[in-house]
C-alpha positions in Angstrom: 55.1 71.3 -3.0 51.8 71.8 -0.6 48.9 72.2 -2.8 48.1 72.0 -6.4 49.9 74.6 -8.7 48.6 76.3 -11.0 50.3 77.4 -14.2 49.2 80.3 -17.4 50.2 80.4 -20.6 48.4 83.1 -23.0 50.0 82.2 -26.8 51.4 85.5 -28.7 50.1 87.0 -31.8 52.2 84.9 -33.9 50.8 81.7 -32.2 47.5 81.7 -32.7 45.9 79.5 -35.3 44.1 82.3 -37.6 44.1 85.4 -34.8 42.2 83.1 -32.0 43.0 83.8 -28.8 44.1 81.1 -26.5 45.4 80.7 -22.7 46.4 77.3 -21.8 45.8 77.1 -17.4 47.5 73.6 -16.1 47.0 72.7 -12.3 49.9 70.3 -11.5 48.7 67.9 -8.7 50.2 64.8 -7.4 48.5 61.2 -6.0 45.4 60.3 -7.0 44.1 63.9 -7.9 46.8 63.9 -9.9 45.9 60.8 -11.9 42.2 61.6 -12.1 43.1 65.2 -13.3 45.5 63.9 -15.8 42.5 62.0 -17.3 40.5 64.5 -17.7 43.3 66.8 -19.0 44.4 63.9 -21.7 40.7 63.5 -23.1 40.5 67.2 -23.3 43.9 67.2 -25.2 42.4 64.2 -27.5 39.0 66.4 -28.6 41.4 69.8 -29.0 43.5 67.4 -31.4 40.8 65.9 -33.4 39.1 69.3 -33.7 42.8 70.8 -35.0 42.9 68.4 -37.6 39.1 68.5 -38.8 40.0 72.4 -39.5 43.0 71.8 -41.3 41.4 69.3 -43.3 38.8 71.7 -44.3 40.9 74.9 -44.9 42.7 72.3 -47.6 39.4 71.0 -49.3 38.3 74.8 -49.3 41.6 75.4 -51.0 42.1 75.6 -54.9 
């Protein structure tokens, strides 16, 4: 493989936590681009996470 790749995701209907939309875009690189990238990607991954869970908590303290 010459180059990054880059690879597109857009989740379905069904998917989508309360009718967001969301695309998920992942460039696929090797060496030390690679490793930086995957980083970056994994801290990104960590805030989406935390931010998931902060929302779930509150739709069940919303709930009665």
């Amino acid at each position: 493989m010459d180059g990054a790749r880059i690879i597109s995701y857009n989740f379905n209907e069904s998917e989508r936590p309360g009718g967001m939309r969301i695309r998920i875009k992942v460039r696929v690189e090797s060496g030390k681009k690679g490793r930086a990238r995957d980083a970056r990607q994994g801290e990104a991954l960590k805030e989406y996470l935390t931010w998931v869970v902060q929302q779930e908590q509150q739709d069940q303290a919303g709930r009665p």
